[in-house]
N, CA, C and O of each residue as an XYZ file, in Angstrom:
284
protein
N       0.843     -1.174      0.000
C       0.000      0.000      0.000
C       0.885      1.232      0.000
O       2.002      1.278      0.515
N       0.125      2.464     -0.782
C       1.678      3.557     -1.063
C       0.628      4.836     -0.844
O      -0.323      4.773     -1.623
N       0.609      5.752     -0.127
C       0.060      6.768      0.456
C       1.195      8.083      0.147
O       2.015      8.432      0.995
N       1.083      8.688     -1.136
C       2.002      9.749     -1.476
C       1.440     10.822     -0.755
O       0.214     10.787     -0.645
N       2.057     11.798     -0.220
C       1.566     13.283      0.596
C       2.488     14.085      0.213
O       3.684     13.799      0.271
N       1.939     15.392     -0.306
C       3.044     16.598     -0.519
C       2.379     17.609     -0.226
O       1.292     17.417      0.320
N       2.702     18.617     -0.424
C       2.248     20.277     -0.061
C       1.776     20.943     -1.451
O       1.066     21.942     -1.343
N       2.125     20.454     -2.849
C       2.020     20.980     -3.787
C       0.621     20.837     -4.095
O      -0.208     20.548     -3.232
N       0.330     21.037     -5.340
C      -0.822     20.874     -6.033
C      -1.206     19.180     -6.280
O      -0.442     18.378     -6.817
N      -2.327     18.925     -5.846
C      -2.410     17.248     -6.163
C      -2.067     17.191     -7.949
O      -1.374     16.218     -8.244
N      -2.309     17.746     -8.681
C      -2.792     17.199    -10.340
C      -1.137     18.128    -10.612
O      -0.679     19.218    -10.271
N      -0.611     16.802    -11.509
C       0.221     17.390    -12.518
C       1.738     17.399    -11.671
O       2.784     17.525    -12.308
N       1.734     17.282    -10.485
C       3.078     17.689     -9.849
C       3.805     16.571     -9.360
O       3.495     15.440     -9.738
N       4.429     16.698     -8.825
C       5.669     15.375     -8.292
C       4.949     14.303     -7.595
O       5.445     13.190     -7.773
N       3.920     14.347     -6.857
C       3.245     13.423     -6.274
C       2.725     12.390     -7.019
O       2.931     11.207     -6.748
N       1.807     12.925     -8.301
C       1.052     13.143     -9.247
C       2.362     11.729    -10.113
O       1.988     10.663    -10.603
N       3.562     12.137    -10.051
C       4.480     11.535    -11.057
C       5.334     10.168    -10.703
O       5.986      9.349    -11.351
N       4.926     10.395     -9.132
C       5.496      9.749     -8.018
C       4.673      8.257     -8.111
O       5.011      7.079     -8.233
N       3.312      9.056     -7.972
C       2.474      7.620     -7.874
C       1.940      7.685     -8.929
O       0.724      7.761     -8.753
N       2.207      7.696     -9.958
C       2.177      6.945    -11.825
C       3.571      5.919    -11.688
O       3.436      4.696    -11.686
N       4.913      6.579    -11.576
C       5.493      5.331    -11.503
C       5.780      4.325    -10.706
O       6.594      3.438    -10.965
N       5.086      4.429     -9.652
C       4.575      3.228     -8.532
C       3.740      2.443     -8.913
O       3.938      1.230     -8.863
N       2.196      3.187     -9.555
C       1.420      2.044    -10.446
C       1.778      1.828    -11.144
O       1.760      0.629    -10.868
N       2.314      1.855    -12.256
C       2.940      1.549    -13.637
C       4.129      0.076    -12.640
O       3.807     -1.101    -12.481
N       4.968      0.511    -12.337
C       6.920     -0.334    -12.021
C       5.453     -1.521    -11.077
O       4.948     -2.383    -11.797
N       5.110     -1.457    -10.068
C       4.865     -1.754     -8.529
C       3.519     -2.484     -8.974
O       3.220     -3.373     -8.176
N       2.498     -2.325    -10.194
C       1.068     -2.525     -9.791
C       0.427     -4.303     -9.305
O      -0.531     -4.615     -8.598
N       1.375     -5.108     -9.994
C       1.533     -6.175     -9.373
C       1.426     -6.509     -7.878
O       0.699     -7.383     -7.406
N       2.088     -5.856     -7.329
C       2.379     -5.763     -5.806
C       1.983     -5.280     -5.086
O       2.389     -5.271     -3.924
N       1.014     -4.686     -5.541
C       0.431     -3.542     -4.631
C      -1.310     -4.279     -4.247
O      -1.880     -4.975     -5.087
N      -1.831     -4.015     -3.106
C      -2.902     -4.169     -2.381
C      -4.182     -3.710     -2.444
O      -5.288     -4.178     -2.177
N      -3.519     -2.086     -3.104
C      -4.499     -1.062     -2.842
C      -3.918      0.125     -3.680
O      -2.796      0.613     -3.547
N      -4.838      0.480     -4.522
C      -4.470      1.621     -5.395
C      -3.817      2.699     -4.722
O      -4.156      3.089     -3.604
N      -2.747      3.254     -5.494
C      -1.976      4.557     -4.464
C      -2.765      5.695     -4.620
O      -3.073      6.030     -5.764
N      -3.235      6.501     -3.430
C      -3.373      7.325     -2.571
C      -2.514      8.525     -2.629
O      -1.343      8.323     -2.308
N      -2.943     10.145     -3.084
C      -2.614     11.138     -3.588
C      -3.023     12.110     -2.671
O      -4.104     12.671     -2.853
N      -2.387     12.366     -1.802
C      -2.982     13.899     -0.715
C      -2.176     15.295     -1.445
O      -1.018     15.567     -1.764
N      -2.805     15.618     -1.470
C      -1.891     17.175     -1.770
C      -2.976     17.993     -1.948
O      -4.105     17.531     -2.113
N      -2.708     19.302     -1.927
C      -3.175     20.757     -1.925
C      -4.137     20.706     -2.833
O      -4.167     19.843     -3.710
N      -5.213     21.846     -2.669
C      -6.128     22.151     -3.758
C      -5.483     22.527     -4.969
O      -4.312     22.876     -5.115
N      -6.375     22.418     -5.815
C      -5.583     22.852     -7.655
C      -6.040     23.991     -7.946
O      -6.965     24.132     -8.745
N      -5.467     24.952     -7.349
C      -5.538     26.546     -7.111
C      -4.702     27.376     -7.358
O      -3.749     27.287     -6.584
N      -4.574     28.469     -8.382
C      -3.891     29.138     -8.514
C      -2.983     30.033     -7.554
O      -3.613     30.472     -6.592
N      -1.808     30.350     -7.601
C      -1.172     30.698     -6.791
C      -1.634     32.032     -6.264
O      -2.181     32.780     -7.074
N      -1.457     32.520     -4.747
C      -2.146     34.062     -4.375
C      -0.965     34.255     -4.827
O      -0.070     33.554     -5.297
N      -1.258     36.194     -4.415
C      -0.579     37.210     -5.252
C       0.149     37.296     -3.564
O       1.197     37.902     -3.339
N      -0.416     36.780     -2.817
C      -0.319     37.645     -1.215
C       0.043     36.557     -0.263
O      -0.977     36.025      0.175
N       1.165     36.034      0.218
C       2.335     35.069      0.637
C       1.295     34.793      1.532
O       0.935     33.637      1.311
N       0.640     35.289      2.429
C      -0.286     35.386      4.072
C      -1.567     34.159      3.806
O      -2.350     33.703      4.639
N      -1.458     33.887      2.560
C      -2.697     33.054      1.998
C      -2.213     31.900      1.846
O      -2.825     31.003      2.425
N      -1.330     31.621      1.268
C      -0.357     29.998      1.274
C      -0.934     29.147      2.065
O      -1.567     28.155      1.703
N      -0.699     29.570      3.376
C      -0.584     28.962      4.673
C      -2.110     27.523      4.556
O      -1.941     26.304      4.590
N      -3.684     28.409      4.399
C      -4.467     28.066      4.636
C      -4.983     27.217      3.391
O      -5.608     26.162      3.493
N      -4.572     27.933      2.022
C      -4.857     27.008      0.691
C      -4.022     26.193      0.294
O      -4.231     25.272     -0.496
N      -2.956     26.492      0.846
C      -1.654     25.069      0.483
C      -1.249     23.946      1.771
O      -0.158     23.472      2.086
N      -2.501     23.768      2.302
C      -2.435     22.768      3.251
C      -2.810     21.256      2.865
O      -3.649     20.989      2.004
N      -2.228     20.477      3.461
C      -2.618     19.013      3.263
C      -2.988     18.311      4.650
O      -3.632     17.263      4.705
N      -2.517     18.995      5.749
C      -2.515     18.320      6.869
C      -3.780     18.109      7.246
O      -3.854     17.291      8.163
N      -5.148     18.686      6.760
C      -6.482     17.782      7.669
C      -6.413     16.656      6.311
O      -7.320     15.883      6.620
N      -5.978     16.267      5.308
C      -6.329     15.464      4.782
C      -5.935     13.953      5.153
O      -6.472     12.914      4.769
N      -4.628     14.170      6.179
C      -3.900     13.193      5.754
C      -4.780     11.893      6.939
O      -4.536     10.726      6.632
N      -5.444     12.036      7.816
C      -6.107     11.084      8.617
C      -6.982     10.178      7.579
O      -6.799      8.989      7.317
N      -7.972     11.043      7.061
C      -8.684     10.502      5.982
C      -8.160      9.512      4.706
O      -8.477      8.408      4.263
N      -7.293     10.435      4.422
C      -6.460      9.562      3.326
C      -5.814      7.760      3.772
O      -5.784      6.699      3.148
N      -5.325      8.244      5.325
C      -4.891      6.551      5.118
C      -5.644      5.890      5.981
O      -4.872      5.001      6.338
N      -7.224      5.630      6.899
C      -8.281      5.607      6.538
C      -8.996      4.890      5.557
O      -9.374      3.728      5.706
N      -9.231      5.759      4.295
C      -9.223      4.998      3.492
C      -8.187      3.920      2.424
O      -8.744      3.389      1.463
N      -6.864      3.690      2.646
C      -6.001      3.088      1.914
C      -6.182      1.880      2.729
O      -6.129      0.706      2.365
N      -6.484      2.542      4.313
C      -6.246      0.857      5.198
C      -8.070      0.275      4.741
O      -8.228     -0.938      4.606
N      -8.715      0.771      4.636
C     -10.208      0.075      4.666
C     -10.615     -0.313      3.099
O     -11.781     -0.384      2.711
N      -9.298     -0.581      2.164
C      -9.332     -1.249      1.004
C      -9.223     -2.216      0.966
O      -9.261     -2.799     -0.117
């Protein structure tokens, strides 16, 4: 089971690339489809003070493995 977490944008970014070549190399072996936490797919603020609250992942991450274990 493979539970990727980053801070970035879920779609399109390293996570995103991380767990393509885990399913692709790994899918044999694997239990349970990999699991993608990351940030909303939101354009960047203009105003640093905003980051904080739209580039969060941390309430996701309970949920996320949660569901990876109840697969």
């Amino acid at each position: 089971r493979v539970l990727v977490l980053h801070e970035a944008a879920r779609t399109a970014g390293f996570g995103a690339e991380l767990a393509a070549t885990i399913a692709e190399d790994w899918f044999g072996a694997l239990d349970a489809p990999v699991i993608r936490i990351g940030s909303e797919d939101l354009p960047v603020p203009f105003s640093t003070s905003l980051e904080g609250p739209i580039y969060s992942a941390k309430g996701k991450l309970d949920a996320g493995i949660e569901r990876l274990l109840a697969f």
